[in-house]
VEXDREN-2710 file (C-alpha; in Angstrom, 1 decimal):
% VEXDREN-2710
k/r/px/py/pz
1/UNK/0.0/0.0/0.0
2/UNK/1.5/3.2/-0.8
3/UNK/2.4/5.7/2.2
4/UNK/0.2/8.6/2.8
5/UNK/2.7/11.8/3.5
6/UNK/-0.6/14.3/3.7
7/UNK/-3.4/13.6/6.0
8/UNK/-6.4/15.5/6.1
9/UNK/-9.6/14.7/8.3
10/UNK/-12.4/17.2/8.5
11/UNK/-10.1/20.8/8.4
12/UNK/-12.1/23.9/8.4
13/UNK/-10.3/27.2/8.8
14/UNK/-12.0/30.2/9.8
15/UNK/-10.8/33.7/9.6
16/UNK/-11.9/36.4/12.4
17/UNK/-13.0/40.1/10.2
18/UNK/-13.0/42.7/12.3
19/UNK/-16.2/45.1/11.5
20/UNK/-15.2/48.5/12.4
21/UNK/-12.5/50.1/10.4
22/UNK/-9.9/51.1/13.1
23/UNK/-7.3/53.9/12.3
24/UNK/-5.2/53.4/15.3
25/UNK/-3.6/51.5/18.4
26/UNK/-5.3/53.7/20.9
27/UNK/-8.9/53.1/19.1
28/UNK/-8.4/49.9/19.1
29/UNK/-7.4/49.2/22.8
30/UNK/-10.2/51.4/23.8
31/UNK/-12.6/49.4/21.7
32/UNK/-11.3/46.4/23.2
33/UNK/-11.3/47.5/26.9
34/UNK/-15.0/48.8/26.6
35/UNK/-15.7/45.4/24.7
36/UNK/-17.3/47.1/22.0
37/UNK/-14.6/44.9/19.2
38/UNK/-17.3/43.0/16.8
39/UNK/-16.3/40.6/14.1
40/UNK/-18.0/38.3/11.3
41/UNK/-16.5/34.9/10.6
42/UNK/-15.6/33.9/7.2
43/UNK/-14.6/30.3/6.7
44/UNK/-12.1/29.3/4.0
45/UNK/-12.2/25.9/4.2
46/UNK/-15.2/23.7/5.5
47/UNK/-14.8/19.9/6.5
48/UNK/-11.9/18.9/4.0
49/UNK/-11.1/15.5/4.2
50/UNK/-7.8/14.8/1.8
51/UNK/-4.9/11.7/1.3
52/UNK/-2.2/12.6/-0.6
53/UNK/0.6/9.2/-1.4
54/UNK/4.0/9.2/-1.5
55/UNK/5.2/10.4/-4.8
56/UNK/1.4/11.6/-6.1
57/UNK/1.6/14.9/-7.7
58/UNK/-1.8/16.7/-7.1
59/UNK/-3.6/19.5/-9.1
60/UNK/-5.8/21.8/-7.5
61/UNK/-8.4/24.3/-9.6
62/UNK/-11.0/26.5/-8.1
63/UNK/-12.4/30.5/-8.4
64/UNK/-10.3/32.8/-6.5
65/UNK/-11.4/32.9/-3.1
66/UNK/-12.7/29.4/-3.4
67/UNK/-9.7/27.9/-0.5
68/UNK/-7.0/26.9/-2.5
69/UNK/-4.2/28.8/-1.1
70/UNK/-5.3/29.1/2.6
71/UNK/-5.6/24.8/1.8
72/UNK/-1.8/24.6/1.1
73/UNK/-1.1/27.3/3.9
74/UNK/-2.3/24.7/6.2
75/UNK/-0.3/22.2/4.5
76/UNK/2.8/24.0/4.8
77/UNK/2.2/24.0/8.2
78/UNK/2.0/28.5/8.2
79/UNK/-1.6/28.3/9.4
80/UNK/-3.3/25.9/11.9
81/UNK/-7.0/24.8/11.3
82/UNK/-9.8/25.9/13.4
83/UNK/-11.1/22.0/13.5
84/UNK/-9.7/19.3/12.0
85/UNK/-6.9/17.0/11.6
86/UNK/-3.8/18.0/9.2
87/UNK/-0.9/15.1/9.3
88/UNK/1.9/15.6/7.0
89/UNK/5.3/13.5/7.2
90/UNK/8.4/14.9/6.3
91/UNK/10.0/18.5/5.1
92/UNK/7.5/20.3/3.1
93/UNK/9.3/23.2/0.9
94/UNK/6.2/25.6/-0.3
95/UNK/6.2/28.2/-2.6
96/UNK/3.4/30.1/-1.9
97/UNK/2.7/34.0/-2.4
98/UNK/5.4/35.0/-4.5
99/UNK/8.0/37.2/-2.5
100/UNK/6.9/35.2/0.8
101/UNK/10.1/34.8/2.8
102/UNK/12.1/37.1/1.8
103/UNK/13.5/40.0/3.6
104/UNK/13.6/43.0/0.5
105/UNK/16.2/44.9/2.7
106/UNK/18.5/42.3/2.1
107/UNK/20.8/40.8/-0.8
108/UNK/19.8/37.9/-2.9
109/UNK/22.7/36.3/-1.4
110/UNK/21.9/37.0/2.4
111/UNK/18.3/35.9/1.7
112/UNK/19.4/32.4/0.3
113/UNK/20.9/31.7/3.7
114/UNK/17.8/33.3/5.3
115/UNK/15.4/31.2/3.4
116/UNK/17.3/28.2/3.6
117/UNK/18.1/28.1/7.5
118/UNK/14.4/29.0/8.1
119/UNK/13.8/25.5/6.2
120/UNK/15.6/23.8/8.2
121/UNK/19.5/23.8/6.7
122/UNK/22.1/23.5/8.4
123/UNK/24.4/27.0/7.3
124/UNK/27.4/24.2/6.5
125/UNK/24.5/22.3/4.0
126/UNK/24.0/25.7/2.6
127/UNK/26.8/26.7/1.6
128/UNK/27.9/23.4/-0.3
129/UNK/25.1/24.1/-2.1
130/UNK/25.3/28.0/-2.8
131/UNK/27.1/28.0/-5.9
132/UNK/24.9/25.5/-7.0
133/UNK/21.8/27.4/-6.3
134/UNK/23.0/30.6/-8.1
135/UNK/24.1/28.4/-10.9
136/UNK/20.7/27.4/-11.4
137/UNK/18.5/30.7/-10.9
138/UNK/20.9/32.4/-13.6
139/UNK/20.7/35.8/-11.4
140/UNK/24.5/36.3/-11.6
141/UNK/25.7/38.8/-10.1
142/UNK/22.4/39.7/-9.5
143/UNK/23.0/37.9/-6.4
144/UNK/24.5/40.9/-4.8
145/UNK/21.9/43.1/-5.0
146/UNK/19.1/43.8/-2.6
147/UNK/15.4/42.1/-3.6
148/UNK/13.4/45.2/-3.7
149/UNK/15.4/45.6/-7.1
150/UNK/14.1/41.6/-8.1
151/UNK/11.3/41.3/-10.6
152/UNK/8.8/38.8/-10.1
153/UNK/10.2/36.5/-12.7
154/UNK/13.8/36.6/-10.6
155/UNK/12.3/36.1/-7.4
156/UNK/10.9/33.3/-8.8
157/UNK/14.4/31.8/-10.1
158/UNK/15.7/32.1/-6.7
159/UNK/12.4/30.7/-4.3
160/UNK/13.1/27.8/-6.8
161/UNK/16.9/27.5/-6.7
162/UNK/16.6/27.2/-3.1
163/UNK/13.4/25.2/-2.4
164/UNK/14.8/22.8/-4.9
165/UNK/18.1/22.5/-3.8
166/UNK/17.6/19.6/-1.4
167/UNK/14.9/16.8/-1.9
168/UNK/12.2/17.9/-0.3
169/UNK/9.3/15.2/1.0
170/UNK/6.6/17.6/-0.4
171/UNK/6.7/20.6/-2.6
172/UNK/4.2/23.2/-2.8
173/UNK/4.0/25.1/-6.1
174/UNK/1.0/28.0/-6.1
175/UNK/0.5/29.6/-9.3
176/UNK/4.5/29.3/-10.1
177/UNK/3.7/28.6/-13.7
178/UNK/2.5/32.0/-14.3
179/UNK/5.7/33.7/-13.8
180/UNK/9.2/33.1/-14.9
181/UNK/10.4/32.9/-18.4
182/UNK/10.3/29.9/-21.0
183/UNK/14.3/29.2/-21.2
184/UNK/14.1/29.1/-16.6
185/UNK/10.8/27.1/-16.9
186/UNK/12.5/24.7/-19.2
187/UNK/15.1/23.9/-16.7
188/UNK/13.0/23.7/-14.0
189/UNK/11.5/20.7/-15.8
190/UNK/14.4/18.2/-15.7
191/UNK/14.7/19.5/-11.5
192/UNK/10.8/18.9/-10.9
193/UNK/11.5/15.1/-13.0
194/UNK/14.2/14.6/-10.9
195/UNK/12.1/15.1/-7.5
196/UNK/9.4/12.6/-9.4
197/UNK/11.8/9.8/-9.4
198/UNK/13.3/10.1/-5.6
199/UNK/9.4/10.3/-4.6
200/UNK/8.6/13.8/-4.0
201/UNK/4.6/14.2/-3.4
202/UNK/3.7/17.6/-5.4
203/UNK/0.9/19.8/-4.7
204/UNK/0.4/22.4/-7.8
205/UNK/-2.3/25.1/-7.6
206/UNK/-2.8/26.6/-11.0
207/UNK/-5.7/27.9/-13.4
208/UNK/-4.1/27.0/-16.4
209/UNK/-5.8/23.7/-17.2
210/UNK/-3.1/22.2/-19.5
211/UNK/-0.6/22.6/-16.8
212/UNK/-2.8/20.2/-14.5
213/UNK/-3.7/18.2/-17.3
214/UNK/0.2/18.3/-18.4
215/UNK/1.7/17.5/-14.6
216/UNK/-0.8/15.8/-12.6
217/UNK/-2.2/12.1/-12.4
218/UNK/-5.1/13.3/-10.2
219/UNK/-7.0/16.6/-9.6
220/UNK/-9.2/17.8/-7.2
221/UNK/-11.6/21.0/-7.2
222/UNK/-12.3/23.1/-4.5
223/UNK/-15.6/25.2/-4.4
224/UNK/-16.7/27.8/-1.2
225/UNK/-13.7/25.7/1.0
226/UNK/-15.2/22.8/0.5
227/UNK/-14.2/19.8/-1.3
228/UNK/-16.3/18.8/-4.2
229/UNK/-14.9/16.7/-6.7
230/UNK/-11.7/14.3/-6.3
231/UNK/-10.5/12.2/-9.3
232/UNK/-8.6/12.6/-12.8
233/UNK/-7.6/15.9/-14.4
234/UNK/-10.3/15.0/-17.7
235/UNK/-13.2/14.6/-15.5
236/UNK/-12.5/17.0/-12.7
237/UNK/-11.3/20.0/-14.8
238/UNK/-14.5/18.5/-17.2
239/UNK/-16.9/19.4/-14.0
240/UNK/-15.3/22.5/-12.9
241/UNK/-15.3/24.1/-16.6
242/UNK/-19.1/22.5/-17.2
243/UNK/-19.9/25.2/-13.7
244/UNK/-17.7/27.9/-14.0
245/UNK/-16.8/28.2/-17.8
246/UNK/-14.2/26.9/-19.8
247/UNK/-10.8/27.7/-18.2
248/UNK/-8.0/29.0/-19.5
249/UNK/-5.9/26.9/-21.8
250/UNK/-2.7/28.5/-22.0
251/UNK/0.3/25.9/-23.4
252/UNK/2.1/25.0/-20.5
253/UNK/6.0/23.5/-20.5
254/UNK/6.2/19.5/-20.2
255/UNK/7.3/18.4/-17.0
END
């Protein structure tokens, strides 16, 4: 029987709005002494119940809004569901919201080290692999300068240099196949093939329906947080078009 690495039993995650717009610290203690604070629940996801193997890579399509990212949030362990069960074995490397991680103060080189040590690497592991890492994101001497000069396509290269770097139990990709340019995408298929065969379980968010259709052996579909369809990428991405329209279809690169 293959080995589940995600576990999911019945996670809903609920976000607290506040209802009063407050302009400022004082307001908002005073608000809060008087107990006058009132806030409206929104729930992003409702009751999910999901296995992901050992070496599956999963697709994920929805609406905006509809729970996907907050879903591999919980994954990646940043947020904690409000009920529910969420197992997952082993190092998970996600890239999320693009930018996420990074301090923009600092140097591409200073925020390899940052981003790596706060995944777990030793400083020694990192730098054995530092040239390496550069190597691949082609920033060259880039490198040296500070992020807030990066462009989303180069702070791409580098989250991927770096979450790549090491064999990760599960990687998290949201939305990365709309950035970055043809020539880095290219390369990053012979890495992604690579973490296939040492049994890397991939979770890939995307609205480009030949990318799940391209990458993915199963699919599922989320709708209001909730979990409604669960199968192959035809017949899932078949439903989800059938009720929201036809998605997009841009070519996406073979990996």
């Amino acid at each position: 029987m293959p080995e589940p690495v995600i576990e999911l039993e019945g996670v809903s995650l609920c976000y607290r709005l506040a209802k009063q717009r407050i302009p400022s610290f004082k307001e908002y203690a005073l608000h809060w002494v008087r107990g006058a604070l009132t806030y409206e629940q929104l729930w992003a996801l409702r009751d999910v119940t999901l296995r992901v193997d050992r070496g599956e890579t999963l697709g994920i399509v929805g609406r905006n809004g509809a729970g996907k990212s907050t879903l591999l949030k919980v994954i990646s362990r940043v947020l904690v569901p409000t009920r529910g069960r969420c197992l997952v074995r082993g190092r998970v490397a996600p890239i999320l919201e693009l930018g996420t991680g990074f301090d923009y103060e600092l140097t591409g080189r200073e925020n390899v080290f940052l981003n790596a040590l706060l995944l777990g690497h030793s400083r020694r592991s990192i730098e054995e692999r530092y040239d390496a890492i550069v190597d691949f994101s082609g920033l060259g001497d880039f490198i040296r300068s500070p992020v807030r000069n990066y462009s989303s396509g180069m702070l791409a290269r580098l989250a991927f240099s770096i979450l790549t770097a090491w064999t990760p139990d599960v990687l998290v990709l949201d939305e990365f196949l709309a950035v970055g340019d043809v020539h880095f995408l290219r390369k990053c298929e012979e890495r992604l093939d690579a973490l296939k065969a040492a049994g890397t379980t991939m979770l890939l968010v995307s609205h480009m329906a030949e990318a799940i259709r391209t990458h993915c052996r199963r699919c599922v579909w989320l709708d209001g947080g909730r979990l409604v369809a669960d199968g192959t990428p035809d017949d899932v991405l078949e439903r989800y078009a059938g009720a929201n329209g036809p998605p997009a279809v841009t070519p996406a690169p073979v990996f």
